[in-house]
N, C-alpha and C positions, 0 to 999 in steps of 0.2 A: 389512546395508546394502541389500542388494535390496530384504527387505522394505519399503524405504521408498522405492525407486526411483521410484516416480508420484508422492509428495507431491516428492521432489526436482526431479523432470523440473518438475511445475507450479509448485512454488515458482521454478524459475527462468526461466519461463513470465510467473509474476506480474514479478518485479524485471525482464523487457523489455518487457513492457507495461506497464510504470508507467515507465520509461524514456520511452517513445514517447509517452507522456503527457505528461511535464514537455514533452518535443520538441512538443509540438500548442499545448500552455499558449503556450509560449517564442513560437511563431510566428504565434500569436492576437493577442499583442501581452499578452498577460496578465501579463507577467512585466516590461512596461516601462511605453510608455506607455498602457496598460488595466490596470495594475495593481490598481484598485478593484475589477476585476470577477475579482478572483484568487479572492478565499475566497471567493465565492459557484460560480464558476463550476468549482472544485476538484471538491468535495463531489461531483457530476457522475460522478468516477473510484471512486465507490462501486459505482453499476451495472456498472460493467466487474467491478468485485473481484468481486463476487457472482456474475457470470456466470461466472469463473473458478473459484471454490472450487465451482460447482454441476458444471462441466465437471471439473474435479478428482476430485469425490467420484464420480462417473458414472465417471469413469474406474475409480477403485477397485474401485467394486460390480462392475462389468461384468469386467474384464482383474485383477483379484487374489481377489475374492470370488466368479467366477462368476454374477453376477450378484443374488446373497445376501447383503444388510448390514442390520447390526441399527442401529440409533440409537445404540449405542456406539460402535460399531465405525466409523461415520461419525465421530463426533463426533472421536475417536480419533486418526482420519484427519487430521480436518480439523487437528486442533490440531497435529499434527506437520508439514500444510503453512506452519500460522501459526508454527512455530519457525521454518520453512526462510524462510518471508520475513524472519523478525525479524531473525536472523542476515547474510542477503543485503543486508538494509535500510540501515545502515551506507554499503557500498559505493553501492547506487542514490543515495544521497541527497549522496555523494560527486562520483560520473558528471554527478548531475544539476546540481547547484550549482556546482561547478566548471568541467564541459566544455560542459553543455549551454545554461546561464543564469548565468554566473558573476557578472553585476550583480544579481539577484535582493535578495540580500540588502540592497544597496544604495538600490536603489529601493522595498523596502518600508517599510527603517527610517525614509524621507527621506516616504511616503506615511503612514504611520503617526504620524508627529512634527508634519506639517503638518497633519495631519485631527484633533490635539488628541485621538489614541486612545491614544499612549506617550508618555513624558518620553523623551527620548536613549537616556537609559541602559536602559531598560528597553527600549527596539526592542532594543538593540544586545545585552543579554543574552538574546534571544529570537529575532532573526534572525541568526543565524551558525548555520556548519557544524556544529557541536559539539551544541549544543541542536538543530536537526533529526536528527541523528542519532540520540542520544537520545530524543527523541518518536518519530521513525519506528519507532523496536525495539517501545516499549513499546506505541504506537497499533498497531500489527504484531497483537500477540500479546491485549492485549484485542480489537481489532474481530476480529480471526481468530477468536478464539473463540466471541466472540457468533456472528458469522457462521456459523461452524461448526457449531454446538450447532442452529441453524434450517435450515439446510441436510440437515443430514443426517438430522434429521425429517420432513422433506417427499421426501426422496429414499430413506428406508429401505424394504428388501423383503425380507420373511421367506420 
């Protein structure tokens, strides 16, 4: 478990600042009445992740590798901190929909049904806690990895 104590530490690094994200979304107004400018203005909390898993992997090379990582061994890295979000993800998307924006889902399905983008049923099986959670695991663990696999190419040192 040591072994993985930095991807742990930043994985749960990542799930507060993505936390404090939804909190900025929520008080932008993004999540009620600016809801139109949710999915465009989301996308946005990509640069944060990336500055993340680049601080993450620096972390590693530096305080576990001595400052020596190969593009594996990054890559490596990286994917075990996109477990540790995937896993964590569940919960954030819990926090966030519940405690933080608990209308959310409400004002999308009702923004999405008037704008002629879903039928009812289809917001409604695609905005609930359930289905976020699920996407969050699975978008977790592929962009982690893409993420990961470029990251730790531009940050390797033999």
């Amino acid at each position: 478990m040591k072994k993985f104590a930095i991807e742990i530490k930043w994985g749960i690094i990542f799930s507060i600042v993505s936390l404090l994200w939804v909190y900025m979304e929520k008080a932008l107004g993004w999540h009620d009445e600016l809801i139109e400018k949710q999915a465009i203005y989301t996308n946005l909390f990509a640069i944060v992740a990336i500055i993340i898993y680049v601080l993450a992997l620096l972390d590693k090379r530096k305080n576990f590798f001595q400052g020596k990582m190969t593009w594996t061994k990054g890559f490596i890295s990286g994917v075990i901190l996109s477990v540790v979000v995937a896993i964590l993800s569940p919960i954030t998307q819990y926090i966030s929909m519940e405690l933080i924006s608990p209308d959310f889902f409400a004002h999308m399905i009702s923004y999405t049904v008037e704008t002629g983008r879903m039928t009812q049923e289809v917001a409604e099986g695609y905005f609930n806690l359930k289905s976020y959670m699920i996407q969050s695991f699975f978008f977790a663990m592929a962009v982690g990895t893409v993420t990961s696999a470029i990251v730790a190419l531009i940050i390797r040192r033999k």
